[in-house]
N, C-alpha and C positions, 0 to 999 in steps of 0.2 A: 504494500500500500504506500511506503514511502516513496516508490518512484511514480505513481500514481500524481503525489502531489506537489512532488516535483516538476512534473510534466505541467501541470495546470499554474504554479505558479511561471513557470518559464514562459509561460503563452502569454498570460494576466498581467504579470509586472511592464513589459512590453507597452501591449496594450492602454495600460493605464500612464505609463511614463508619455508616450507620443500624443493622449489627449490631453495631456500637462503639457506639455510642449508647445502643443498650439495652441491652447489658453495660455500661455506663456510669451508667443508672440504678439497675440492681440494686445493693443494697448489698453486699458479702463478694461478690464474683466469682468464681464456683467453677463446677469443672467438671459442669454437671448435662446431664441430659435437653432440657432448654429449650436452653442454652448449644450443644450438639452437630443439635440441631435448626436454630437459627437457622443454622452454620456450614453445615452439608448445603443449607441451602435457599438460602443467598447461593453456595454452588459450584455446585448443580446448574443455578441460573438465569444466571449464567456461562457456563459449560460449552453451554447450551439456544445463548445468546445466540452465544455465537464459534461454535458448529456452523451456525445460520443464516448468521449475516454470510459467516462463510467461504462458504457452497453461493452466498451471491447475488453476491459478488464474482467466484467462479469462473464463474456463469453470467453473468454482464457480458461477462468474458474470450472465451470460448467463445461470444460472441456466441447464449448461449441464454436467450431472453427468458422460455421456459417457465420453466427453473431458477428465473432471477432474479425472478422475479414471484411465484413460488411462496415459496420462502422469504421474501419480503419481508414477504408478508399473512398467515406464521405470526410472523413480527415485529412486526406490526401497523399494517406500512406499505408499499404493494404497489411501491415505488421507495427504493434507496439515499437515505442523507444525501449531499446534494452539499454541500461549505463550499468558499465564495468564498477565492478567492486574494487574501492580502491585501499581495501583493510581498515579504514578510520584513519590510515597517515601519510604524510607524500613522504616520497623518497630521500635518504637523507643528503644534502647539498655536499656537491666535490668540488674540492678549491676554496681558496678564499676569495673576499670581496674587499676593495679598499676603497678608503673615499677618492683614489681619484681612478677610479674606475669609471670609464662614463656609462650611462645607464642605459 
């Protein structure tokens, strides 16, 4: 289930950064027509998104390949996000680092 929600915030935080973005470039930020548009189309694409992921984890579960395939290719990818386990630690660093190392 953790990569479940992994995957939904990766899609979310996005989503919600880029409608910040451009209430961000408008000047005087107010509540208009555009402003309640942009919020409806980052929640409904949301909402689309966790309704898939959910149908294609349940069919993983349920060992139903139909489900899971099915919603996968209305997500745009006929198979889950698998992410590599990476033990809980990165790798330990070789060499050192000095301050005038440029970055």
């Amino acid at each position: 289930m953790p990569a479940l929600f992994i995957s939904v915030m990766r899609t979310g935080v996005p989503l919600v950064a880029g409608w910040l973005l451009t209430l961000a470039v408008k000047t005087g930020v107010t509540i208009d027509s555009d402003a309640v548009t942009y919020a409806v189309t980052v929640a409904l694409v949301l909402v689309y998104y966790v309704v898939f992921r959910l149908l294609e984890v349940l069919g993983s579960r349920l060992r139903g390949t139909a489900l899971q395939r099915f919603s996968g290719i209305l997500l745009g990818w006929a198979r889950p996000p698998q992410y590599p386990d990476a033990g809980g630690s990165l790798p330990p660093l070789t060499g050192t680092v000095s301050s005038r190392d440029p970055l």
